[in-house]
N, C-alpha and C positions, 0 to 999 in steps of 0.2 A: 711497497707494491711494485716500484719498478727497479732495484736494485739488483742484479744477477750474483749471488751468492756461487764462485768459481766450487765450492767445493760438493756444488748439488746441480750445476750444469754442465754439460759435455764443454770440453776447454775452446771449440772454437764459437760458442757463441758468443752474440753480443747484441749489443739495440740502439738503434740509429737516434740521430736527436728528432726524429716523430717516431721513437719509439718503437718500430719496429724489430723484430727479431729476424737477426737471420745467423744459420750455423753453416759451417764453411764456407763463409761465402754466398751462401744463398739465402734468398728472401723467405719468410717462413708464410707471406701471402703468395708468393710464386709457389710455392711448393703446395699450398692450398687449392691453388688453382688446376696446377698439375697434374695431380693425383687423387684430389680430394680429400673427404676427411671424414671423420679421425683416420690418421694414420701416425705410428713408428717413424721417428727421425734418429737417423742413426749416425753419428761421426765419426765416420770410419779412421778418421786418424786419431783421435779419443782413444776408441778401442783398440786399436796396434797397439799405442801406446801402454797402456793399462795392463797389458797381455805382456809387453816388453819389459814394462818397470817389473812385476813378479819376478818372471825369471830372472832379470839381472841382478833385481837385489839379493834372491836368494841365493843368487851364485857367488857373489860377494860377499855375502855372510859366512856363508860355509867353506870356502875357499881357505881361509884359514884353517880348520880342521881336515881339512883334505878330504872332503866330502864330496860327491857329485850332489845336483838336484835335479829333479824331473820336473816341470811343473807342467801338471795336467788342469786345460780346462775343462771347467764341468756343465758338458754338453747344457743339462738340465735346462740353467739360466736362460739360456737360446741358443738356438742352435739350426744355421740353414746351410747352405752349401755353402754358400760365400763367407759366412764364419769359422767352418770349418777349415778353409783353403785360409784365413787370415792367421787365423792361432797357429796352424803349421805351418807358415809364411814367419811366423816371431820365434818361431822354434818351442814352439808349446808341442806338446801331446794332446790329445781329449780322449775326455771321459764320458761312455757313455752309459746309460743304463734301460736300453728298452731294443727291441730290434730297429725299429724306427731309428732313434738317432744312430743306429749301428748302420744304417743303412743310408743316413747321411754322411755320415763319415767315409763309406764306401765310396759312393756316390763322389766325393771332393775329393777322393784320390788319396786319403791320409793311408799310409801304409799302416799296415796289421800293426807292424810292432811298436807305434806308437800309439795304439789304440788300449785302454780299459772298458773292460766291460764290468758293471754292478748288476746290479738287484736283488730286491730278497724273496722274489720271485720267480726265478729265472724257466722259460720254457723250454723243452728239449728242444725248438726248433731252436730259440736265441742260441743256448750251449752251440748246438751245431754250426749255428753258422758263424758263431765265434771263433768255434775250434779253424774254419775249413778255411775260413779270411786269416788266421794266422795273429790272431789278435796278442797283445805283448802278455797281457795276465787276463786274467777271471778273477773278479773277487768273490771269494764265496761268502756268503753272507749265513749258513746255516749247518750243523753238521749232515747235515739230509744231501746238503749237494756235492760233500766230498765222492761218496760214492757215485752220485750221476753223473758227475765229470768225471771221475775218472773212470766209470766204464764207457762215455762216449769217449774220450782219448785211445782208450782201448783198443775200440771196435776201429779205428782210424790208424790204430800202428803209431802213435802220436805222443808224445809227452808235453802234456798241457801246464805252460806255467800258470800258476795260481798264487793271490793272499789269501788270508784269512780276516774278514771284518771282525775288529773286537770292539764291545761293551764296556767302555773303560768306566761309566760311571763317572764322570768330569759332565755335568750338569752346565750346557752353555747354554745360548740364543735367545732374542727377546721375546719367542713364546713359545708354548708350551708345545704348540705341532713342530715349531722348527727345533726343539733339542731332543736332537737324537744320539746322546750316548748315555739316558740314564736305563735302568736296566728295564723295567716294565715298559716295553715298548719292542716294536717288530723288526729294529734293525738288527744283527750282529751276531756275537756269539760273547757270553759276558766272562770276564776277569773273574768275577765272584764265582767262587765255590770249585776253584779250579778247572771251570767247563772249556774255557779257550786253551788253557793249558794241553789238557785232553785232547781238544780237536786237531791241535796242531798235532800232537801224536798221531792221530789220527790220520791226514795228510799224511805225513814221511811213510806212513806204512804201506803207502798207495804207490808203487812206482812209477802209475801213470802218471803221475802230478811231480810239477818240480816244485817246491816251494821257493817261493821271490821274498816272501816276507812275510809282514801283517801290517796291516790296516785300520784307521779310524775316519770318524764323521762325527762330530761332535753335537752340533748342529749351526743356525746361519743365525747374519747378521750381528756377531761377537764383534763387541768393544773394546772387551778386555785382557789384554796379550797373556795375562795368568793364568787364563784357563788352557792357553797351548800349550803354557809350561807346566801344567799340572799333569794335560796327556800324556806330552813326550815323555816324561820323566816313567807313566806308568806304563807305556808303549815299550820304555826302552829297557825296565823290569822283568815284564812280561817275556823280553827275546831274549836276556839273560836268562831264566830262569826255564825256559826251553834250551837252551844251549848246557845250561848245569844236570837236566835232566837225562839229554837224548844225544850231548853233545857237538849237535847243530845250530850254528850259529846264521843266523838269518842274514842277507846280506841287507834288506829293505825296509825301511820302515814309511809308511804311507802316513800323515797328519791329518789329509783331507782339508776340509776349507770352510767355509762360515765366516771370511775377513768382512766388517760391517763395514753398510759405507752412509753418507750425509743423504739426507732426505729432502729436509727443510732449514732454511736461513737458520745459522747459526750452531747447526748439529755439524759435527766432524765423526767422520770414520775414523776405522783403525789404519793409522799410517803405516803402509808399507814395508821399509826401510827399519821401519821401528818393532815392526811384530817378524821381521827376516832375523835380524840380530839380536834379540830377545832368545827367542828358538833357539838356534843357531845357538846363543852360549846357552841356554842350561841343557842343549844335548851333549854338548861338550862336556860341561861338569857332570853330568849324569854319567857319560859313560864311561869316565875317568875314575869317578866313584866307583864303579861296576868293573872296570879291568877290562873292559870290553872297546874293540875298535868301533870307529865313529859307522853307523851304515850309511847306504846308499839314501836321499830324503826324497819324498816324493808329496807334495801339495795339491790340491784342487781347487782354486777357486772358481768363480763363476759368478755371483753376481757380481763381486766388486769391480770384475772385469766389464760384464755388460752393461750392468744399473746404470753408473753415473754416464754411459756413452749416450745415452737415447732421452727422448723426453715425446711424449704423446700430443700430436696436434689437433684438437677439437674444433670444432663449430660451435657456437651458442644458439641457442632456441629459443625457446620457452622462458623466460624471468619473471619470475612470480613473487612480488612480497608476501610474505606471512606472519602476523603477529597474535606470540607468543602471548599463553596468559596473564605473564607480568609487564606486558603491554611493547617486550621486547621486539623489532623486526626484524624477520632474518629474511634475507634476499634468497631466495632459491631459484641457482641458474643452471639451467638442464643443458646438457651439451651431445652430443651425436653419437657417445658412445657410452661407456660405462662397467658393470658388472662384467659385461662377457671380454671384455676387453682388459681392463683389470680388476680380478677378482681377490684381491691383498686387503684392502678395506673391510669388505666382509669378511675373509673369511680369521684375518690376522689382530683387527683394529689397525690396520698402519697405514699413517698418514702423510701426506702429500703436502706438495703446496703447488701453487700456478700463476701466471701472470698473462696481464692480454697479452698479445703477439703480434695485432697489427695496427698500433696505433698506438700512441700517447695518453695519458688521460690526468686532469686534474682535481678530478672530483676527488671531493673527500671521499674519503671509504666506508664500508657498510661490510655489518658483516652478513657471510654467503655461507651458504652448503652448495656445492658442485654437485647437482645429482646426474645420472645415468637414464638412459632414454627404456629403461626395462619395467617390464612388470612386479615390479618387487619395489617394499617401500627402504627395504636394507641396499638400494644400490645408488651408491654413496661415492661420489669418488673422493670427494674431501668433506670433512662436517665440519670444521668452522674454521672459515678464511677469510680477513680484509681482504676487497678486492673493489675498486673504484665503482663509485656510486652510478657513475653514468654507464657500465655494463650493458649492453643490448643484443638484441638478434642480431646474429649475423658475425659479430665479433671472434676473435679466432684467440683458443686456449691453448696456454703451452703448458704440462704436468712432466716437470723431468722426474728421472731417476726411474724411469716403468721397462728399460732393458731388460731386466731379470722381476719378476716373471712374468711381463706384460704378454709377448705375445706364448711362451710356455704355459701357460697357464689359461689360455682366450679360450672361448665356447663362444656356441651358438645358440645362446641361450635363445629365445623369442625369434629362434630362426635369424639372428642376423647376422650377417656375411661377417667374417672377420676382417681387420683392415690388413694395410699392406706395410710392408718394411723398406721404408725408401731409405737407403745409402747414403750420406752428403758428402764429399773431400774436394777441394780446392774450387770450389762455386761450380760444382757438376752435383748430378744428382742420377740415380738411379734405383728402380724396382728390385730388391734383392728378395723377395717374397711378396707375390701379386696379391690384389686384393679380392678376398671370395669374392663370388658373386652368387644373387638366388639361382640360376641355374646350375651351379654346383653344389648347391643343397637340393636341390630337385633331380638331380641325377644321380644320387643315393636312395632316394625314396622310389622303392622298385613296384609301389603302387598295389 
């Protein structure tokens, strides 16, 4: 209950001998005080770091093959000004998929060319204002949007670089909404039945469009480095066998991201270093088997980068015993925020853990459901946790690992404000996304 598990905390916290937590240097009562709460604690040299090791390793993996690597963050996980200006600070690219994040990425100044743009939606406004920002690719995600990008390139005198998202059929991610490469599903354009094959014809026939390569997303939170090597192997099929066809040889191959990371005490992510060099040699053998030179690689990660940097800081409320009909007790400790704040519990089943924050405790343990201050009996932030018997009003919760997709993913459900994103590096601290308030939910409602 009070052990800090390095591999489910941001690297600079720790807990004073009364217990206390504090990440970079700072108090996580100070920080309570400050800003309030629930709010996003974010360790800003965590995340550099996380965003550095990618790229490094990957460049290091591949290096022997004489490969470049791009690695792109993916916007998705979070994404504010000051993340965007951080990942192009480590030499990341970002990805993003909405005008919004397209418009944060403007906003921080990331240049066009190390911008992606997705989705499998895209509106003529986004196209446009991708094409006119000079953004580096478009992935297409449908054969419907070869033609509308490449008549907005058109209409602009422009040659729009583009991928092609492919359906490889490599079944990953620990649920069923997060795997997105099996084919019954809304992402891509699929490998079966020769359709991706087709559309990349398709493309070259477009001289609006350059072709950069093709594309996967497999889907998140993968443990297991075989399933990258099951892609790349069929990613790197796939641009052979467009190359045997039409005799164009792609120069990029995109893997996309899903690197899982540690949750709770005792769980380990996918390392690093270890799913960079994995990759890295069976694109080697793959494409040595194939007679074909090594491409250009290009990654996305995004939670693994965000998750483990941040951890949610609560208030405690309401503590209410409750017993079960087999005469079990379970503690139910209600905290300041919840569902609207992370919505992963409900909608995933994925669990957490937490520890007090401001204080010591010796009390034996009990066990707890963490619930949410919403109207809904599904808003859950954790369902069963030892957490010290003497628990009370007032006490202050820390839930790491909520970077990716705590505040991506926040509503306002029961109207209430979303919290804020406080920064921490070297015992400073700062507001990197303010905290709503009801009068900017009242200033939307135009009555």
């Amino acid at each position: 209950m009070t052990d800090l598990d390095s591999a489910v905390w941001p690297m600079s916290v720790s807990r004073s001998a009364e217990g206390v937590l504090a990440i970079g240097g700072t108090d996580a009562r100070a920080l309570a005080a400050e800003y309030g709460t629930p709010q996003w604690v974010v360790d800003e040299a965590d995340f550099r770091a996380r965003a550095t090791a990618f790229r490094e390793s990957f460049e290091a993996a591949f290096a022997p093959l004489g490969a470049a690597v791009d690695v792109y963050y993916a916007g998705k996980a979070f994404l504010c000004t000051a993340v965007a200006r951080w990942v192009s600070d480590e030499g990341l690219r970002l990805d993003t998929c909405t005008a919004g994040e397209l418009a944060v990425a403007i906003r921080a100044g990331v240049p066009g060319a190390h911008i992606g743009v997705h989705g499998n939606n895209k509106s003529d406004g986004e196209i446009a204002r991708a094409l006119d920002y000079g953004v580096g690719r478009i992935v297409l995600d449908s054969t419907a949007e070869i033609a509308r990008v490449a008549d907005a390139a058109a209409e602009r005198g422009i040659r729009a670089a583009v991928m092609l998202r492919i359906t490889t059929g490599v079944h990953a991610g620990g649920h069923e909404f997060v795997a997105t490469a099996h084919e019954d599903q809304k992402f891509g354009v699929s490998i079966a039945g020769g359709q991706a094959l087709a559309a990349l014809q398709g493309i070259l026939a477009r001289p609006e469009l350059e072709l950069l390569g093709i594309h996967c997303h497999i889907g998140s939170q993968i443990q297991d480095v075989a399933a990258f090597e099951a892609t790349a192997r069929r990613m790197l099929e796939l641009r052979a066998a467009l190359a045997a066809t039409t005799g164009v040889l792609v120069p990029e191959v995109d893997l996309g991201g899903g690197y899982g990371i540690s949750y709770r005490p005792g769980e380990r992510g996918l390392p690093i270093e270890l799913a960079a060099q994995a990759i890295a040699e069976t694109v080697g053998t793959v494409c040595q088997e194939l007679g074909t030179p090594v491409p250009r690689i290009s990654i996305e990660p995004g939670r693994a980068i965000a998750g483990p940097s941040t951890f949610t800081l609560y208030r405690v409320g309401v503590v209410k015993p409750v017993t079960l009909e087999d005469g079990t007790v379970r503690m139910y400790v209600s905290v300041d925020g919840g569902m609207s704040d992370n919505p992963r519990p409900i909608m995933y089943g994925s669990e957490y853990t937490a520890v007090i924050a401001n204080r010591v405790s010796r009390a034996a343990p009990v066990l707890c459901r963490v619930v949410g201050k919403h109207c809904e009996s599904g808003d859950i932030v954790i369902r069963d946790i030892q957490l010290p018997g003497d628990i009370a009003p007032g006490d202050l919760l820390a839930v790491p690992g909520t970077g990716a997709y705590g505040r991506s993913m926040a509503s306002n459900y029961n109207l209430v404000p979303r919290p804020p994103v406080v920064a921490v590096r070297e015992h400073t601290s700062r507001v990197i996304v303010r905290r709503e308030t009801v009068a900017d939910l009242l200033a939307l409602d135009v009555g």
